[in-house]
PyMOL Python script that loads the backbone (N, CA, C, O; Angstrom):
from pymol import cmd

cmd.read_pdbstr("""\
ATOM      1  N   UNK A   1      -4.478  50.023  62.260  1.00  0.00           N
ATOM      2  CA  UNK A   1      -3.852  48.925  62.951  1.00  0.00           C
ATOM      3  C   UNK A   1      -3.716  49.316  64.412  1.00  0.00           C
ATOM      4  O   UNK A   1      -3.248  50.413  64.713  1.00  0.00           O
ATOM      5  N   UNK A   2      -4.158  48.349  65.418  1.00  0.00           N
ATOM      6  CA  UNK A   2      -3.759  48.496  66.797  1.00  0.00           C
ATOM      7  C   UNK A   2      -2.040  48.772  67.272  1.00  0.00           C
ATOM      8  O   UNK A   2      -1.153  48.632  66.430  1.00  0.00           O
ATOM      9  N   UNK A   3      -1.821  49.051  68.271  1.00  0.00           N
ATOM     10  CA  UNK A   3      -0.616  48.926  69.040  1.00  0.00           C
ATOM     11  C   UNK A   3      -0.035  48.067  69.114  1.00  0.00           C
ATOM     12  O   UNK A   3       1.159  47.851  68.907  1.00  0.00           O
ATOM     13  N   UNK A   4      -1.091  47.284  69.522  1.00  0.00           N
ATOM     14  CA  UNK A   4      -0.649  46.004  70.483  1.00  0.00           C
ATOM     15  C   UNK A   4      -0.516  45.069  69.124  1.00  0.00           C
ATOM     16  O   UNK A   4      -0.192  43.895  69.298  1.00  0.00           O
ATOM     17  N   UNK A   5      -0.767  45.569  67.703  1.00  0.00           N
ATOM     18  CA  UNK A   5      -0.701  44.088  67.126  1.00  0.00           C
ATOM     19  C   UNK A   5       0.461  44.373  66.216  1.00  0.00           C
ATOM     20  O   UNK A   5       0.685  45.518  65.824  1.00  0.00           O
ATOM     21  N   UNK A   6       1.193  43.356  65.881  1.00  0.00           N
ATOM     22  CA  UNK A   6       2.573  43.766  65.377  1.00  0.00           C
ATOM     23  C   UNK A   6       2.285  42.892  63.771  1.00  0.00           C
ATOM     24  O   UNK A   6       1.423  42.083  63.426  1.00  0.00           O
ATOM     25  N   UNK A   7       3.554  43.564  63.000  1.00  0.00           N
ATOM     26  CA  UNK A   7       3.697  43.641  61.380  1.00  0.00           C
ATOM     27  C   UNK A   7       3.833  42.598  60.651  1.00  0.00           C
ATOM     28  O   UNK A   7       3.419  42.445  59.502  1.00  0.00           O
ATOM     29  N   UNK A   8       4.716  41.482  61.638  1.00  0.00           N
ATOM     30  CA  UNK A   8       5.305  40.641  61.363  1.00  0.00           C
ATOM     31  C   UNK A   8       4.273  39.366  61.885  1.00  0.00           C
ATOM     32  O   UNK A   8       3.781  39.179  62.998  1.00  0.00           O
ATOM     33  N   UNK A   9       4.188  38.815  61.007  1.00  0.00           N
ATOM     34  CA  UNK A   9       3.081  37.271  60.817  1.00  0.00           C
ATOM     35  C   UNK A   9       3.783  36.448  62.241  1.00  0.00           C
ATOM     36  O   UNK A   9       4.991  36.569  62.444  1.00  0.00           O
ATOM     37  N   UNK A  10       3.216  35.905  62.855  1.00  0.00           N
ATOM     38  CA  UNK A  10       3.153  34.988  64.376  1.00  0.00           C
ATOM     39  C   UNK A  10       3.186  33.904  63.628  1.00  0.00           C
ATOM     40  O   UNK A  10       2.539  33.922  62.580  1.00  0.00           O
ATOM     41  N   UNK A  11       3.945  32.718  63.994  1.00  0.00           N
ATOM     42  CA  UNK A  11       4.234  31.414  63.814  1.00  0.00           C
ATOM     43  C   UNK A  11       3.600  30.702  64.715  1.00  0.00           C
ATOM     44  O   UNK A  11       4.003  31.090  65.812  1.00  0.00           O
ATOM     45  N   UNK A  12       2.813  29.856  64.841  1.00  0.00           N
ATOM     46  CA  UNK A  12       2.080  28.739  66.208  1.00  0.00           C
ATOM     47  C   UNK A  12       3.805  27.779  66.605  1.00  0.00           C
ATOM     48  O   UNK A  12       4.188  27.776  67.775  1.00  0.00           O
ATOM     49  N   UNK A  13       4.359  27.306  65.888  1.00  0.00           N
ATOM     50  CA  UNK A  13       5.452  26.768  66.089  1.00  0.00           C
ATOM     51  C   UNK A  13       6.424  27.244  66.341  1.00  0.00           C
ATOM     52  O   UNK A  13       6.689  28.172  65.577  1.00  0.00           O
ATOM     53  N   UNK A  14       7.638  26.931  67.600  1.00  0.00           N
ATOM     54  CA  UNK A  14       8.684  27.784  67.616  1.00  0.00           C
ATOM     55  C   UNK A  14       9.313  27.775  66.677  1.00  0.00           C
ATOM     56  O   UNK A  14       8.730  27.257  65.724  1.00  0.00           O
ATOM     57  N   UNK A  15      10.685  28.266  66.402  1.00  0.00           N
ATOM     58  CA  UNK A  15      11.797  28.542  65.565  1.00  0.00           C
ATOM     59  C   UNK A  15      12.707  27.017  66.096  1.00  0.00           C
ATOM     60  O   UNK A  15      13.261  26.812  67.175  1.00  0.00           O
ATOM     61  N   UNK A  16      12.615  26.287  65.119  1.00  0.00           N
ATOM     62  CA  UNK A  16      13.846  25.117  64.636  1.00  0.00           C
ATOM     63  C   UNK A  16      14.999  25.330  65.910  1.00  0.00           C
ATOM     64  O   UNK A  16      15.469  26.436  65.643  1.00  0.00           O
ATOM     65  N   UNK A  17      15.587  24.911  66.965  1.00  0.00           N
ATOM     66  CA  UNK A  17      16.812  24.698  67.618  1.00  0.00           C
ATOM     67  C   UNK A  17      17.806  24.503  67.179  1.00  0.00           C
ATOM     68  O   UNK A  17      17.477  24.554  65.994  1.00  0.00           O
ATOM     69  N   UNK A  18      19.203  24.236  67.161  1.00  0.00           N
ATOM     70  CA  UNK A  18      20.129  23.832  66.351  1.00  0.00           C
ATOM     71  C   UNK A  18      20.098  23.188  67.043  1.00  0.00           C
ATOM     72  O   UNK A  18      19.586  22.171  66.572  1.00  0.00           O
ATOM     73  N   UNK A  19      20.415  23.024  68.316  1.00  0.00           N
ATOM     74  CA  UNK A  19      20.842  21.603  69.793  1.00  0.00           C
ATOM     75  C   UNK A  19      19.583  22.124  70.682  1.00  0.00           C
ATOM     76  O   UNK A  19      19.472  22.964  71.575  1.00  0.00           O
ATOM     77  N   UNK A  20      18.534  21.090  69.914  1.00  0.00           N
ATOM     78  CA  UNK A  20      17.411  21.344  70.997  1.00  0.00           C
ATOM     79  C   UNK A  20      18.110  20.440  72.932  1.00  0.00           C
ATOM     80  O   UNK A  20      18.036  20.817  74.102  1.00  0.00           O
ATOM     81  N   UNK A  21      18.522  19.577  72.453  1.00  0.00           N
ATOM     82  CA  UNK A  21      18.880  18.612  73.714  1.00  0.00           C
ATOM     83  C   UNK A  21      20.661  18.280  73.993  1.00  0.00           C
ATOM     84  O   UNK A  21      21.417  18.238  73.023  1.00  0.00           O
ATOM     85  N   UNK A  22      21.237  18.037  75.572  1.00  0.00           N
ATOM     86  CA  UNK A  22      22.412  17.814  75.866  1.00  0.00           C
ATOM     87  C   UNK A  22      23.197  16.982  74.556  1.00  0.00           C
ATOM     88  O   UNK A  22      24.039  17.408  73.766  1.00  0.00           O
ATOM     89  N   UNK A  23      22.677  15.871  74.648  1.00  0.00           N
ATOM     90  CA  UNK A  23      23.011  14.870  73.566  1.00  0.00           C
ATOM     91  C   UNK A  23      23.409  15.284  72.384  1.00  0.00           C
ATOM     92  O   UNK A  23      24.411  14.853  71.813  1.00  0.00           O
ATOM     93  N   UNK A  24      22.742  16.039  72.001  1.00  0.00           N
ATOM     94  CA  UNK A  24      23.011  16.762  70.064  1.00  0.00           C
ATOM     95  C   UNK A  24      24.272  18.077  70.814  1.00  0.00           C
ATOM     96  O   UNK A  24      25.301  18.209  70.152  1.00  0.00           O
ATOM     97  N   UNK A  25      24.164  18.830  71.923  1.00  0.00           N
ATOM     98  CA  UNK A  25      25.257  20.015  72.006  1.00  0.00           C
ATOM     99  C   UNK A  25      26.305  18.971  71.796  1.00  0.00           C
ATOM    100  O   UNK A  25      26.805  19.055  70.674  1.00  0.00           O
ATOM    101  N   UNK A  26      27.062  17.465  72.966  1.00  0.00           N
ATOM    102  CA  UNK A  26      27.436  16.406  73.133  1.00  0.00           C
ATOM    103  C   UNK A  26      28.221  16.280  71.509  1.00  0.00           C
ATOM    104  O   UNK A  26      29.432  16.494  71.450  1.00  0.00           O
ATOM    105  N   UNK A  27      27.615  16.001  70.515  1.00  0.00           N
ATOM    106  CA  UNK A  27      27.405  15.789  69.197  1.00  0.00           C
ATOM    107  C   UNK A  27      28.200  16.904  68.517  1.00  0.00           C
ATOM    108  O   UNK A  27      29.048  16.786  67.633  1.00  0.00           O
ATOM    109  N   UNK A  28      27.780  17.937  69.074  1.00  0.00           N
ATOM    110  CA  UNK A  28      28.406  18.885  68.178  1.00  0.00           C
ATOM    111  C   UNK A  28      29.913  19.910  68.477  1.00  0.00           C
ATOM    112  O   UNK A  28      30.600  20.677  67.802  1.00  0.00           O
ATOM    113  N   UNK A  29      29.915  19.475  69.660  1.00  0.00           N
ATOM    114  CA  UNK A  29      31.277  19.474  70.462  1.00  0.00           C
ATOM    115  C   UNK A  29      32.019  18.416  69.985  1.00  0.00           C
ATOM    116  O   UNK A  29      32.998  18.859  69.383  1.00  0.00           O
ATOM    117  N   UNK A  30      31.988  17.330  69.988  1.00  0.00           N
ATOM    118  CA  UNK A  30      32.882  16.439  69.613  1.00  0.00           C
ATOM    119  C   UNK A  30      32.563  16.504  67.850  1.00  0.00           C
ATOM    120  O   UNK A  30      33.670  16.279  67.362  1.00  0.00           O
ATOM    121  N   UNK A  31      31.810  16.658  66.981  1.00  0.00           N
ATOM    122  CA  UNK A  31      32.572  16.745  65.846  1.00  0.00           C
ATOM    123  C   UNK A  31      33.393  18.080  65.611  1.00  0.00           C
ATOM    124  O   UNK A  31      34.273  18.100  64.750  1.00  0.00           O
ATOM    125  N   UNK A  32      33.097  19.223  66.398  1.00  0.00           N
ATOM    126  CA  UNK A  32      33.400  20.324  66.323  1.00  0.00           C
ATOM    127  C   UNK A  32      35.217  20.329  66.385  1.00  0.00           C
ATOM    128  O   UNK A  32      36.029  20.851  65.621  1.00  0.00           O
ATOM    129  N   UNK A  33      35.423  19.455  67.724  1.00  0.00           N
ATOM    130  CA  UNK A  33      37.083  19.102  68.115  1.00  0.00           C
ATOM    131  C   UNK A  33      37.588  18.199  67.101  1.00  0.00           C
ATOM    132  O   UNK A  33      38.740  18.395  66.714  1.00  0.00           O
ATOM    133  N   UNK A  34      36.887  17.193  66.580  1.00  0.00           N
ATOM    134  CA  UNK A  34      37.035  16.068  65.581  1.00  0.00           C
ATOM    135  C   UNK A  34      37.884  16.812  64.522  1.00  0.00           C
ATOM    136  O   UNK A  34      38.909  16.306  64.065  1.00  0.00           O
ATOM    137  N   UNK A  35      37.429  18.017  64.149  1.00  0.00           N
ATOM    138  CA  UNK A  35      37.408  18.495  62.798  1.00  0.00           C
ATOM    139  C   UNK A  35      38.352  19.581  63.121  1.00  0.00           C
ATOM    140  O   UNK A  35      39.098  20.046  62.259  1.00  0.00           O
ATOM    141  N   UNK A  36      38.340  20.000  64.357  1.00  0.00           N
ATOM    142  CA  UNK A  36      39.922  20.859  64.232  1.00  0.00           C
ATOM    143  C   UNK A  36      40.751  20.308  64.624  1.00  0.00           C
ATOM    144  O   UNK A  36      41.677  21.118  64.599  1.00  0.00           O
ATOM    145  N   UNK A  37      41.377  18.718  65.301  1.00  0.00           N
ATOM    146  CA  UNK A  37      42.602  18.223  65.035  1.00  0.00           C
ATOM    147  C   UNK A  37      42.675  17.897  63.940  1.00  0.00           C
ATOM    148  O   UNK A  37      43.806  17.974  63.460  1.00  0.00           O
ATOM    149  N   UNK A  38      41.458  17.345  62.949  1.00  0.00           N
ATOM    150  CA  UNK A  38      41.658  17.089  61.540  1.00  0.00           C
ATOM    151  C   UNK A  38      42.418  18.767  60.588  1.00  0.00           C
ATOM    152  O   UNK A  38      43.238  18.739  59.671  1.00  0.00           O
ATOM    153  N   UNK A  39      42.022  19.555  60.986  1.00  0.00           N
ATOM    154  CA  UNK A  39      42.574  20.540  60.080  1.00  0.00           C
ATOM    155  C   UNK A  39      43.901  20.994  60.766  1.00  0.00           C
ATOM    156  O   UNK A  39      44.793  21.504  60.089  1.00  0.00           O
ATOM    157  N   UNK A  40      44.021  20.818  62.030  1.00  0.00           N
ATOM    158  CA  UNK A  40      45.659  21.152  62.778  1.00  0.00           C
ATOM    159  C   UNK A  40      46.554  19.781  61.973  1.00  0.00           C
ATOM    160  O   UNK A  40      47.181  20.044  60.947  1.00  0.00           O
ATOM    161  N   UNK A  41      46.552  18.709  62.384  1.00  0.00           N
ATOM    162  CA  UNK A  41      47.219  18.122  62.188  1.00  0.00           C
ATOM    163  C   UNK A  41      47.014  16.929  61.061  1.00  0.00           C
ATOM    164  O   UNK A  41      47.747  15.941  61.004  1.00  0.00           O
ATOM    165  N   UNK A  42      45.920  17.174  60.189  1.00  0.00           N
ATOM    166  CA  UNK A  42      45.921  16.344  58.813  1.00  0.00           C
ATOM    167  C   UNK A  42      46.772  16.584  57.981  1.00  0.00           C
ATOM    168  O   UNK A  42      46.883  15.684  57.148  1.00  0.00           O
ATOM    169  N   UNK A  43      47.641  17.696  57.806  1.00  0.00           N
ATOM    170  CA  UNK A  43      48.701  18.038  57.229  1.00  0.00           C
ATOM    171  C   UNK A  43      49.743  17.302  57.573  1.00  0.00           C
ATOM    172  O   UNK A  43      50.630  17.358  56.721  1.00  0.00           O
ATOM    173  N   UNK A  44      50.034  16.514  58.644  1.00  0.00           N
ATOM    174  CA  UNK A  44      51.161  15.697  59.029  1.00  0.00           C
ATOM    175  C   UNK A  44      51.233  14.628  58.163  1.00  0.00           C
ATOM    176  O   UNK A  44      52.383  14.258  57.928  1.00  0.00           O
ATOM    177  N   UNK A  45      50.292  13.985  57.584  1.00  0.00           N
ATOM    178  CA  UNK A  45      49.949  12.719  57.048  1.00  0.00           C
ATOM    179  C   UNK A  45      50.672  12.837  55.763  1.00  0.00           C
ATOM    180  O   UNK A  45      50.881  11.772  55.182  1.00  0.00           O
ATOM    181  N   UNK A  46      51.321  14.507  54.907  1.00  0.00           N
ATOM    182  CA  UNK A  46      52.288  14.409  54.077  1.00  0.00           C
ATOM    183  C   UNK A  46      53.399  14.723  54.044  1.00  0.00           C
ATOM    184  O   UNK A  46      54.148  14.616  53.073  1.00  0.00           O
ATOM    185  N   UNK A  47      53.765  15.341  55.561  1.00  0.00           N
ATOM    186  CA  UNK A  47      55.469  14.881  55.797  1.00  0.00           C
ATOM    187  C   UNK A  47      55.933  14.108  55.605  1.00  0.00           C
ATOM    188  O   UNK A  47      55.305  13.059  55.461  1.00  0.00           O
ATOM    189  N   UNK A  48      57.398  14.146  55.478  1.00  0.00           N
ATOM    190  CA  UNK A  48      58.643  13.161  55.003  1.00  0.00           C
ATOM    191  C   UNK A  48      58.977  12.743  56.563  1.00  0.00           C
ATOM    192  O   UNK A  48      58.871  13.495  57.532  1.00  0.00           O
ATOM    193  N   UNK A  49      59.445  11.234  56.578  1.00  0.00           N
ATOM    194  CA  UNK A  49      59.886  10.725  57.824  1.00  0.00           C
ATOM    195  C   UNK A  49      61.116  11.030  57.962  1.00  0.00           C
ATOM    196  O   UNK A  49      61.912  11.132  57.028  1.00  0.00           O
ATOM    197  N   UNK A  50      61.440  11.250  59.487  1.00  0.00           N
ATOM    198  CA  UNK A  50      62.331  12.278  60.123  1.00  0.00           C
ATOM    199  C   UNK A  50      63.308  11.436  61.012  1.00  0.00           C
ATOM    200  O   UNK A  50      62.950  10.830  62.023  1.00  0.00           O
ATOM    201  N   UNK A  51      64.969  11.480  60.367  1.00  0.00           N
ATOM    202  CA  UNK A  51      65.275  10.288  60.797  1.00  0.00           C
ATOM    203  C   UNK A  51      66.223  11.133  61.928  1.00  0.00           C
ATOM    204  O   UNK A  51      67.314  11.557  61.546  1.00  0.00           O
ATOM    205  N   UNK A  52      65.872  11.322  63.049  1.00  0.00           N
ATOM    206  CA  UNK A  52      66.961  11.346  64.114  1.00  0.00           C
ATOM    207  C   UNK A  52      67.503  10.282  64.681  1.00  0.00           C
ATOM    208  O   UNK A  52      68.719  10.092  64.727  1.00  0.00           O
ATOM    209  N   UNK A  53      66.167   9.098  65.405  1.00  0.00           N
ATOM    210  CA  UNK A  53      66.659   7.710  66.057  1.00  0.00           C
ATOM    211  C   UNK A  53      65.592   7.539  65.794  1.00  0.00           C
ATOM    212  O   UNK A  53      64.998   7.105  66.781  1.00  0.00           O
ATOM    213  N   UNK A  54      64.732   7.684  64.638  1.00  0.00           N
ATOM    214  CA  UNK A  54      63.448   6.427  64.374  1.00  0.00           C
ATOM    215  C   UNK A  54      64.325   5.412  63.503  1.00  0.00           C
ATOM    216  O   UNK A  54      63.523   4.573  63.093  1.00  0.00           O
ATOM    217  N   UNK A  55      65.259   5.187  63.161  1.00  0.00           N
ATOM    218  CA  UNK A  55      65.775   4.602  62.180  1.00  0.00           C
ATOM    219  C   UNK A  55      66.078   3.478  62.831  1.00  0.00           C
ATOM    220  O   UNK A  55      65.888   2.386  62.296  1.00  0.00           O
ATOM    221  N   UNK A  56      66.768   3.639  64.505  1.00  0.00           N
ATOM    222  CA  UNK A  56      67.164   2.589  65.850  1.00  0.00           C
ATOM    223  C   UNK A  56      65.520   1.950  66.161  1.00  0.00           C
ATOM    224  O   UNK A  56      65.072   0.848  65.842  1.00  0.00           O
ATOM    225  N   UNK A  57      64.934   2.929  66.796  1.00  0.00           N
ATOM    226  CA  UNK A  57      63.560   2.127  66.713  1.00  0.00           C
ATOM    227  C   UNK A  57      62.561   1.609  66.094  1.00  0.00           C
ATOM    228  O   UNK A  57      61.875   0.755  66.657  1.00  0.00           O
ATOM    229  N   UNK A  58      62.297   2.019  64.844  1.00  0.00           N
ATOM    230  CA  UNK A  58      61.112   1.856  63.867  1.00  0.00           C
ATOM    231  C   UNK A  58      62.007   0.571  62.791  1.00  0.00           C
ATOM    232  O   UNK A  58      61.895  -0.654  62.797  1.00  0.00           O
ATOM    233  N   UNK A  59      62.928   1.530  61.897  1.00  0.00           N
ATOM    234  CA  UNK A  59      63.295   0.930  60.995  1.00  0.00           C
ATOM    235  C   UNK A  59      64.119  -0.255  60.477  1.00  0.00           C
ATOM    236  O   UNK A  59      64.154  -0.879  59.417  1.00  0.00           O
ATOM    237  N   UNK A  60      64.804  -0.319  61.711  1.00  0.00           N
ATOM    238  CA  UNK A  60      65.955  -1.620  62.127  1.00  0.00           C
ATOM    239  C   UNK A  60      65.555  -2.560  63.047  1.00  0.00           C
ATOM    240  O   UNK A  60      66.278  -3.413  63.561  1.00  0.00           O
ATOM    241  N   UNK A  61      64.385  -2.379  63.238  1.00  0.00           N
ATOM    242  CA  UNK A  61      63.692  -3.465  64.668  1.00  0.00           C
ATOM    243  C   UNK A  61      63.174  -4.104  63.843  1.00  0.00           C
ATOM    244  O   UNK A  61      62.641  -3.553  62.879  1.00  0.00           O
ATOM    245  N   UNK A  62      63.191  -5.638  64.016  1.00  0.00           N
ATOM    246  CA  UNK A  62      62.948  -6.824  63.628  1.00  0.00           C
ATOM    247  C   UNK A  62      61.623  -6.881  63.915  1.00  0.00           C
ATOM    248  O   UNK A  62      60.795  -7.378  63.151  1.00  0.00           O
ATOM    249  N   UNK A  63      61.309  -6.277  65.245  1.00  0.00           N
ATOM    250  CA  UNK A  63      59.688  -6.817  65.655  1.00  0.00           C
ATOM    251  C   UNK A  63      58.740  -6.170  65.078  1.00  0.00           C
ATOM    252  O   UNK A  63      57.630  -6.655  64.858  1.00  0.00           O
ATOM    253  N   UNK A  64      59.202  -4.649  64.685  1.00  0.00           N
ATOM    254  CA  UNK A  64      58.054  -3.595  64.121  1.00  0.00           C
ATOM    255  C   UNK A  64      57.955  -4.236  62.761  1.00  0.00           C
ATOM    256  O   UNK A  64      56.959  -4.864  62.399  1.00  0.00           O
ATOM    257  N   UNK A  65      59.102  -4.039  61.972  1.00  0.00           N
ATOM    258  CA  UNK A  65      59.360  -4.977  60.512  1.00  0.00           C
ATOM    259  C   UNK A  65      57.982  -5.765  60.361  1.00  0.00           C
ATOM    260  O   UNK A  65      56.982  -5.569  59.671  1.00  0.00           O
ATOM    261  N   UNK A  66      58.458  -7.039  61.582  1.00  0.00           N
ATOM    262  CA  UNK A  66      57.343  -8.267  61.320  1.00  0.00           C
ATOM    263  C   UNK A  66      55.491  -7.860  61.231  1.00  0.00           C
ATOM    264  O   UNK A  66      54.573  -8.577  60.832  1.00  0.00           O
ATOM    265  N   UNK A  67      55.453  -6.369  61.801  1.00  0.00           N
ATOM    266  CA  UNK A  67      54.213  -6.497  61.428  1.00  0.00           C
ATOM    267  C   UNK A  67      53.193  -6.706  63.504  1.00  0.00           C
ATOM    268  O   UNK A  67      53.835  -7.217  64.422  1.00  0.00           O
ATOM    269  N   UNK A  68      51.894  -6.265  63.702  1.00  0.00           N
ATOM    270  CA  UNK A  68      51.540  -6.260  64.561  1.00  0.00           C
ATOM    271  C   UNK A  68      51.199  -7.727  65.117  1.00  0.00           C
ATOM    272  O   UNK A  68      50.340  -8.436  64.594  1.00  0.00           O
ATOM    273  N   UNK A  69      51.758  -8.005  65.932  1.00  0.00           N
ATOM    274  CA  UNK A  69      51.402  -9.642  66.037  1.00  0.00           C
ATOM    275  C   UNK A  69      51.134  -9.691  67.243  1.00  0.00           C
ATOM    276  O   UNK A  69      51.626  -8.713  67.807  1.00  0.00           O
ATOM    277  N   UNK A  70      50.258 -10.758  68.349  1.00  0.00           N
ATOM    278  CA  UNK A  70      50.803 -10.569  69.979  1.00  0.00           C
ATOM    279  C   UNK A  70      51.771 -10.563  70.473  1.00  0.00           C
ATOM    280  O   UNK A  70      51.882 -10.004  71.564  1.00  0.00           O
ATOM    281  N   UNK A  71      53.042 -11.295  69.755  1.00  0.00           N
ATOM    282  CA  UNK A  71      54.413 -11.011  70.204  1.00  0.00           C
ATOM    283  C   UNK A  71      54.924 -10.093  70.003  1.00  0.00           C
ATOM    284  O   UNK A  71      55.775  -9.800  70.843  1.00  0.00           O
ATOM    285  N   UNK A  72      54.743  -9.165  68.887  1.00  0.00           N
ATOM    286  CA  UNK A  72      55.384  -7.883  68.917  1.00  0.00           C
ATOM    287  C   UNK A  72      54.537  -6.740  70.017  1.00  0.00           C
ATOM    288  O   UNK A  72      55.186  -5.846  70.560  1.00  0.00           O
ATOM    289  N   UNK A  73      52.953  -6.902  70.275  1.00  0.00           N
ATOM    290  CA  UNK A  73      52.297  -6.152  70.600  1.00  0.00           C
ATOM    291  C   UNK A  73      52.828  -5.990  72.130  1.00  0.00           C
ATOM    292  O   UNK A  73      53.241  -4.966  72.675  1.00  0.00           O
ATOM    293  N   UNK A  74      52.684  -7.396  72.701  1.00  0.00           N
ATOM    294  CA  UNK A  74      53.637  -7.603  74.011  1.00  0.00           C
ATOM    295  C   UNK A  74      54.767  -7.032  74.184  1.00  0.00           C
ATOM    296  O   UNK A  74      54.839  -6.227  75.113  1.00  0.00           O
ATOM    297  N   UNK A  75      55.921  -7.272  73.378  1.00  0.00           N
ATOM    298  CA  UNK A  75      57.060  -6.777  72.925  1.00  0.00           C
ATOM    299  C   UNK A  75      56.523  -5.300  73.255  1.00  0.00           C
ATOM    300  O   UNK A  75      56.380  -4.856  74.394  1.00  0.00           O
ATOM    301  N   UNK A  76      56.309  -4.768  72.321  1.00  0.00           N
ATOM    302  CA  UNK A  76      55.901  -2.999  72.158  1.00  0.00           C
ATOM    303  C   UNK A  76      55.857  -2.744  73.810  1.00  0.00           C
ATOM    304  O   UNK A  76      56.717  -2.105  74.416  1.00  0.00           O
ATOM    305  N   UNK A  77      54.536  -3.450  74.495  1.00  0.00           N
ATOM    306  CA  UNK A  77      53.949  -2.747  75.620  1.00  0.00           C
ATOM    307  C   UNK A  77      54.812  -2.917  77.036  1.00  0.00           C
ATOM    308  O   UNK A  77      54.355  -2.569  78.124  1.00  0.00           O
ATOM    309  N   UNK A  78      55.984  -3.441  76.873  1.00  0.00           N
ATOM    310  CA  UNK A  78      56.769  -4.052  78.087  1.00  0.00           C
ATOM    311  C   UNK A  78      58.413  -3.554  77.580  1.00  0.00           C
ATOM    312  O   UNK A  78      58.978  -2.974  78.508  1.00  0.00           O
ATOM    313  N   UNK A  79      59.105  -3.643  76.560  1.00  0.00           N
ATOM    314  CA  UNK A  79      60.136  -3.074  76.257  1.00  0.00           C
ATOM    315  C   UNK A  79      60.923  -2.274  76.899  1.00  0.00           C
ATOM    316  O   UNK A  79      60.149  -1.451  77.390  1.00  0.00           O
ATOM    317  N   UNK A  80      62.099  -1.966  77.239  1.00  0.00           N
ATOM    318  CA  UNK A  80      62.581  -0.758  77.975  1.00  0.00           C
ATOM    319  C   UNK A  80      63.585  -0.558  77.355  1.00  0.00           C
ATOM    320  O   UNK A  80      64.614  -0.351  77.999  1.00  0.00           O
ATOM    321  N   UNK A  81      63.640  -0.550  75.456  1.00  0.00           N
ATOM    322  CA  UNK A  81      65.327  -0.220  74.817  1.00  0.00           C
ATOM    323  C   UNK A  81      65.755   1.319  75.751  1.00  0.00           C
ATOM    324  O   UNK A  81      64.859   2.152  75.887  1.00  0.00           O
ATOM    325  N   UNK A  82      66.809   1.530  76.206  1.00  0.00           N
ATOM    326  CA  UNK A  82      67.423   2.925  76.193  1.00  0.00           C
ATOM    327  C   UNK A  82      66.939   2.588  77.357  1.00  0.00           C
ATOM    328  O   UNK A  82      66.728   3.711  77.815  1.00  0.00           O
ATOM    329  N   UNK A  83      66.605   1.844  78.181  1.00  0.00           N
ATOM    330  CA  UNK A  83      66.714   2.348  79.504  1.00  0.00           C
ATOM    331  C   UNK A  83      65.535   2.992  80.531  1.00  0.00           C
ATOM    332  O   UNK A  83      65.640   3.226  81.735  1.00  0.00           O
ATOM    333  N   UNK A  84      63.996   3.265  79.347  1.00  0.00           N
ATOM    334  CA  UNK A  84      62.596   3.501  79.582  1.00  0.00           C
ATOM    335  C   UNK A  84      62.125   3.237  78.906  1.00  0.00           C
ATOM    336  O   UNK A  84      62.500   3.264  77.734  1.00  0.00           O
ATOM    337  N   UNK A  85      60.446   2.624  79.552  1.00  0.00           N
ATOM    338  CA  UNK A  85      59.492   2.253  78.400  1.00  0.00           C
ATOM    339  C   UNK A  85      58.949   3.543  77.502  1.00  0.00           C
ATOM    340  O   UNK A  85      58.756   4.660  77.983  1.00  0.00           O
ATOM    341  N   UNK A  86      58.750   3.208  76.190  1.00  0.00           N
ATOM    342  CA  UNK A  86      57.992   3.976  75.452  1.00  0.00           C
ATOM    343  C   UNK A  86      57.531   3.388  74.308  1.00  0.00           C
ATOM    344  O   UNK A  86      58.266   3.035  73.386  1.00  0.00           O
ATOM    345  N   UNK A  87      56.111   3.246  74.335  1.00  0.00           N
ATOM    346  CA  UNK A  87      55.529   2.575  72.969  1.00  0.00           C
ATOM    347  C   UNK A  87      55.967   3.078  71.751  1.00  0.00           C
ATOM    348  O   UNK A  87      55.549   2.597  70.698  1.00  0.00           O
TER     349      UNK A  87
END
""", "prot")
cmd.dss("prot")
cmd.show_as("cartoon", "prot")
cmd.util.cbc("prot")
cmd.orient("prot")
């Protein structure tokens, strides 16, 4: 066998990319983040609700009660109970 010729069989085709192009890295960054707020905080979804003063805002408000409507949505986005807005 020569020097110059090596052991291992030559492919005419390169080797497969994982992110040949911006678009697919793009792709794999955002499911990449997708999937670790899903594993940070998918666990929240079986906590118990936590009554300090959601009980004043959430649970005793007539407008949340009724359900998302344009009047409540309005309501929601303009509100200032306590003195500041907060959705």
């Amino acid at each position: 066998m020569n020097e110059n010729q090596s052991t291992t069989p030559k492919s005419d085709s390169p080797a497969p990319e994982i992110a040949d192009s911006p678009s697919q890295w793009r792709r794999m960054i955002c499911l990449g983040l997708a999937l670790s707020v899903l594993a940070v905080y998918g666990r929240l979804a079986f906590f118990d609700f936590v009554f300090f003063d959601d009980h004043v805002y959430v649970i005793e408000k007539a407008r949340v009660l009724a359900g998302l409507t344009p009047a409540s949505l309005r309501w929601a986005l303009t509100a200032t109970d306590a003195g500041f807005w907060h959705p």
